[in-house]
N, C-alpha and C positions, 0 to 999 in steps of 0.2 A: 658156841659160835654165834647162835642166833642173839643170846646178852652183849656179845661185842660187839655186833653191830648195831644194835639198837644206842649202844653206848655211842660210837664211832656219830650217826647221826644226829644224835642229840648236839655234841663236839660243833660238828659243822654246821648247825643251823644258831646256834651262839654265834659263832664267827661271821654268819653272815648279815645275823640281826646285829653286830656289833659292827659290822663294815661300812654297812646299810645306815647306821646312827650317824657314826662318822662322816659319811657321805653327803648327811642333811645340809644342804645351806639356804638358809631362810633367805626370799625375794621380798622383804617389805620397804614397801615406800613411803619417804616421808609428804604425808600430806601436804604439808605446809608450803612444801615446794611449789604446789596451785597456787598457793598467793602471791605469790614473788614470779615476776618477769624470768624469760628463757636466759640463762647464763648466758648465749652469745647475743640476746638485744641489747645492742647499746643507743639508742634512741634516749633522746630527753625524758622520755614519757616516765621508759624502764627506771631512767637513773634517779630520776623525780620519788619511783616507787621505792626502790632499794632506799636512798637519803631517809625519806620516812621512816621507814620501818625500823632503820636502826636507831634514828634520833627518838621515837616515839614507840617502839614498842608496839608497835600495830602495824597490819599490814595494809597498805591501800591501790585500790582498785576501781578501773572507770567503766567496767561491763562487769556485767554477771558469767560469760562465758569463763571459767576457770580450767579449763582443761579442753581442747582440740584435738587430738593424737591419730595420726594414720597407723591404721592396723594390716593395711595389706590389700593386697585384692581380690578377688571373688573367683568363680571360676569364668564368668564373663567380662572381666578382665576389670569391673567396676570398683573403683577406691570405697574404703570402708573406714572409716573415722572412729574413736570412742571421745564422745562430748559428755564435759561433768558442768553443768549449769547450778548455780547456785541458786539453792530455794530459800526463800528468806522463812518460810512458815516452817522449815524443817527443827527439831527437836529432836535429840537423842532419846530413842526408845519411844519416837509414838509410831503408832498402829495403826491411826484412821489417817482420811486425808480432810485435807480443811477449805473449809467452806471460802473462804479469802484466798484471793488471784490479785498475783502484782504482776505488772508490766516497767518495765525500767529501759526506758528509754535514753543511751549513750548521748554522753557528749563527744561531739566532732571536733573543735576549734581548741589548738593548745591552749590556747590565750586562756580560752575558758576554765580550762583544767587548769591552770597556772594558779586563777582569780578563785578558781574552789576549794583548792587546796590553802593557798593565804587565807582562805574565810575558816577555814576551821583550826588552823594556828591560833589566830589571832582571839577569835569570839568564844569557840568552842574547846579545845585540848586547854585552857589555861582551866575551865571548870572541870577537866574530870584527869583525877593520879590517879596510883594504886589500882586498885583491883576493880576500881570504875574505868578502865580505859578499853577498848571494845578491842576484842580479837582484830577487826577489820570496817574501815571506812570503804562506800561503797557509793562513790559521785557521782551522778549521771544527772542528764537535763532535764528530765520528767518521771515522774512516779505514778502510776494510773492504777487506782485499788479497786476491783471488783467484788462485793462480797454479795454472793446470791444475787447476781443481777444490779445491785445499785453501784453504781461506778463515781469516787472520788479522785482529788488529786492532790495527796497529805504531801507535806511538807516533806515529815520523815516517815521512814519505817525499818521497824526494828526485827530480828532474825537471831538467831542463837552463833551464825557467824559472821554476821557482818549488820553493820548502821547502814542502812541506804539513805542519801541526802539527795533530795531536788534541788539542783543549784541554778536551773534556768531563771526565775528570777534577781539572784547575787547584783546583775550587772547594771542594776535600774536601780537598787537600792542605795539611799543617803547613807549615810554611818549612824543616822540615828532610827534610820527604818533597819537595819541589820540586827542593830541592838533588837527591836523588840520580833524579828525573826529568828533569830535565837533565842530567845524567851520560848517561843513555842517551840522550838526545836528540840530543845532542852525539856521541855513537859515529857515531850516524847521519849527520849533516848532516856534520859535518866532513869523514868517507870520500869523504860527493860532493864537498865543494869542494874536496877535495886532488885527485882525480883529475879535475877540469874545470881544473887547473892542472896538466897532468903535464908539463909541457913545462919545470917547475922543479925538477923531481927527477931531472934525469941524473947527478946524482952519485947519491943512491939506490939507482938502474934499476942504473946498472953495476956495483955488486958482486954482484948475484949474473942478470945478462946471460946468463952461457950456459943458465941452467937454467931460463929461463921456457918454460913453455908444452910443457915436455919430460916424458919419463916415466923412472920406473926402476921396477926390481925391488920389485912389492909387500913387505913383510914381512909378517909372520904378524899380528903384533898393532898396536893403534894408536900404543901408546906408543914401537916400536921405528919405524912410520912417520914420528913427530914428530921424534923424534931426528935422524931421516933431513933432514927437511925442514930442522930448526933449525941443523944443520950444511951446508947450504948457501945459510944466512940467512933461511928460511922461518915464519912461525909459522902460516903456515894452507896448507889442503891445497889442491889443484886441484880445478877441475870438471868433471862430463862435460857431454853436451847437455842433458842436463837441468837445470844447475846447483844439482847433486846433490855436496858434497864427496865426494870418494872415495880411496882409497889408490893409491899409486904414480905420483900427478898433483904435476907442480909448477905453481904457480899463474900465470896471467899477470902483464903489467905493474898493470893496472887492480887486478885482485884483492886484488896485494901491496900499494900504496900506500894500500887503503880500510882493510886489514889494520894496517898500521903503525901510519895515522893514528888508528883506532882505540882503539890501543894505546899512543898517543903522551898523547890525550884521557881515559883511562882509571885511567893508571897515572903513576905518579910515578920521577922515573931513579934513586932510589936504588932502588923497587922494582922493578926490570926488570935493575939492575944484578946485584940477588942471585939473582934466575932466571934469569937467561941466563947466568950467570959463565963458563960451558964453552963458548957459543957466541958466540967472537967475530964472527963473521959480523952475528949480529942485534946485538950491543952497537951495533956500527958502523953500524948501519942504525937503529937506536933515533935515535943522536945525528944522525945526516945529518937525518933525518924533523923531528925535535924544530927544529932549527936551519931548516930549512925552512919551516915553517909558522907560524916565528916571526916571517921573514922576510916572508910573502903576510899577514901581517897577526894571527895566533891571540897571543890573550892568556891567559896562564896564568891 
């Protein structure tokens, strides 16, 4: 008697671990819905967002606020919101928090948004396809970068999901001063999207492989450091904790490739060919870089 019941609940707890399976329905949400306007705004701004995103393959955004949600009220009858703000310094899988604070100050005026969005049509989206096209444009009128106290006001800045652009400027600008505001705009953006693609630059990485992240013998002046660096493929210095350039550092993998591409975005290969002439090292790293990023999509 006592076997058949032991048997008898074994029976029913299958059944209800199998009911209970059954029963499961997964609540996940798609992220990505943050970046895209509420299904019922239909405002220019929303339809401006939506247009984008399907023509381009990006989504675009004129605050950081991505998510606002009423969660109910309290027991003193106080509304309760869940806010998802976008952090531009965030990075899947880091663990410390970072010495760098940005402030991103919205744009008010459509006109404006109107005039920021034709600026990156026109100047900016024809140099980057493929796999250079950024999850998300992030327009607003000022960028204020705080890193340990010393406070800038960079053009761009770059995030793992999203391009933040300073477009307060745009509206003062010739068509020939734009051109060279995207020049630096482009230094910027491109460094990040080359290096959230490093995993296409091992031919790059391996010529100059043993000397990353290593040190040598300072020299006295800067110029005999550069020499130093450019002769084992280098054009920019290492850094300490403070990501502080300093002498006697060779640079990491990350550093290098923001470095190249940089320099790839900047400069043209007849003019890099006549500066570097004595250091083959870099010519060879010029052309890998160049050929790379032609490759993930960059249009000259």
């Amino acid at each position: 008697m006592k076997k058949f019941y032991y048997i008898l609940m074994i029976g029913v707890s299958v059944m209800a671990v199998s009911c209970s399976e059954d029963a499961v329905t997964p609540h996940l949400k798609d992220t990505t819905l943050a970046f895209l306007p509420a299904a019922d705004d239909n405002s220019e701004e929303a339809q401006m967002r939506r247009d984008f995103y399907q023509t381009y393959g990006s989504f675009l955004l004129f605050n950081d606020t991505l998510q606002h949600e009423a969660l109910g009220k309290d027991v003193n009858g106080d509304m309760h919101y869940f806010t998802e703000v976008l952090d531009l310094n965030y990075q899947v899988g880091m663990s410390t928090s970072s010495n760098e604070k940005f402030k991103l100050i919205p744009m008010t005026d459509m006109e404006n948004k109107r005039a920021a969005v034709q600026y990156i049509k026109d100047y900016l989206l024809v140099h980057l396809t493929g796999k250079l096209k950024p999850y998300s444009w992030l327009l607003v009128d000022k960028i204020q970068r705080d890193f340990l106290g010393s406070v800038s006001s960079p053009y761009a800045a770059t995030g793992q999901r999203a391009i933040a652009l300073a477009c307060n400027v745009l509206p003062r600008l010739t068509d020939n001063q734009k051109q060279q505001y995207t020049a630096q705009v482009m230094t910027t953006i491109i460094a990040k999207l080359a290096s959230d693609n490093a995993a296409a630059f091992d031919g790059f990485l391996q010529v100059s492989m043993t000397y990353y992240d290593g040190t040598f013998t300072a020299p006295t002046t800067s110029a005999e450091n550069t020499e130093m660096l450019n002769k084992a493929g280098f054009i920019c210095r290492g850094t300490n904790g403070l990501k502080q350039e300093v002498n006697g550092l060779y640079p990491n993998q990350e550093q290098d490739i923001k470095a190249y591409a940089r320099l790839i975005v900047s400069s043209s290969a007849e003019t890099l060919q006549s500066k570097y002439a004595e250091y083959p090292l870099v010519l060879e790293k010029c052309e890998i870089m160049r050929k790379t990023l032609k490759s993930l999509g960059y249009v000259e």
